[in-house]
N, C-alpha and C positions, 0 to 999 in steps of 0.2 A: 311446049310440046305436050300432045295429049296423051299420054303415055298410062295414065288413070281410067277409071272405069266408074263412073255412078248407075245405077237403078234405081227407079221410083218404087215405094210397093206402096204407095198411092195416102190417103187418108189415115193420118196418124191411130185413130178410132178403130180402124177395120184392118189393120196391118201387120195384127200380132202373127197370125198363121202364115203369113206370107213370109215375115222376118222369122220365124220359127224354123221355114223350110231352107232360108238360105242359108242360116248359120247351121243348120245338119248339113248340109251341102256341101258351104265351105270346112267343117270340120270336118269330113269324110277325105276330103281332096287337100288338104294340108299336111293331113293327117300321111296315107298315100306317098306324099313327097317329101316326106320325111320332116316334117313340121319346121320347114325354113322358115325365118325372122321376116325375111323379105315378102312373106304371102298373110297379107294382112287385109282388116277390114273395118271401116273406119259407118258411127251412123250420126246424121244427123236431123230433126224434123227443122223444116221451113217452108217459111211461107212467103208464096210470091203473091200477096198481096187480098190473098181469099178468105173466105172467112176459117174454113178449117187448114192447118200448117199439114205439110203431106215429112213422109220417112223414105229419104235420104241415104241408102249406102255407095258409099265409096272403095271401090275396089283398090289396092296397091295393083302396080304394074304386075306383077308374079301372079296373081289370079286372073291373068289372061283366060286358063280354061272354064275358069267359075265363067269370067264376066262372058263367054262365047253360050254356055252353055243359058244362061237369065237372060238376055238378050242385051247385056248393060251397053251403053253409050261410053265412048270415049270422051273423057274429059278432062281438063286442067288440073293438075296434082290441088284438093282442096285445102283450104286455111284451114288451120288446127284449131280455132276457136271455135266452141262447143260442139268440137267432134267428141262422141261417145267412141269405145271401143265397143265392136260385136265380134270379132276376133282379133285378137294381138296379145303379143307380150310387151313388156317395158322397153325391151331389147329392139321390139318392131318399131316401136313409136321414136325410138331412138335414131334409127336408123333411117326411118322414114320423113322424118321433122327434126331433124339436126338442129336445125335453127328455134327451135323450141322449146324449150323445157317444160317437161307436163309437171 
């Protein structure tokens, strides 16, 4: 089930202000909703094969409005392996990747 949210903000190099404005975004809007566990956000850079790796966020299912508002795509809950956090608590990762131990 695609129940997840990823966004590209493109080339890892040129990505800082782009990633700078979602996490004000998302901490504006969690913030807002009273900073529920379940509204998380997860980054990762990869590469499909190109010479430069592009940055990766993954929205949890609860930033439905983040991911409407960025235009993110629906995706597959992502593999926790070398997910950074850009918003979460211990408690998110917890809840979110049960099957996990960070």
């Amino acid at each position: 089930m695609n129940d997840w949210f990823v966004t590209n903000l493109g080339d890892a190099m040129l990505a800082f202000e782009a990633q700078a404005e979602l996490e004000d975004l998302l901490t504006s809007v969690r913030s807002d909703s009273g900073n529920p566990a379940d509204m998380a956000a997860f980054i990762r850079h990869e590469s499909d094969g190109g010479l430069h790796c592009e940055v990766k966020v993954y929205l949890s299912p609860a930033c439905v409005a983040v991911a409407e508002e960025v235009n993110a795509k629906p995706c597959a809950k992502p593999s926790p392996e070398g997910l950074g956090v850009l918003l979460a608590t211990e408690e998110s990762w917890q809840m979110l990747f049960p099957e996990y131990s960070h």
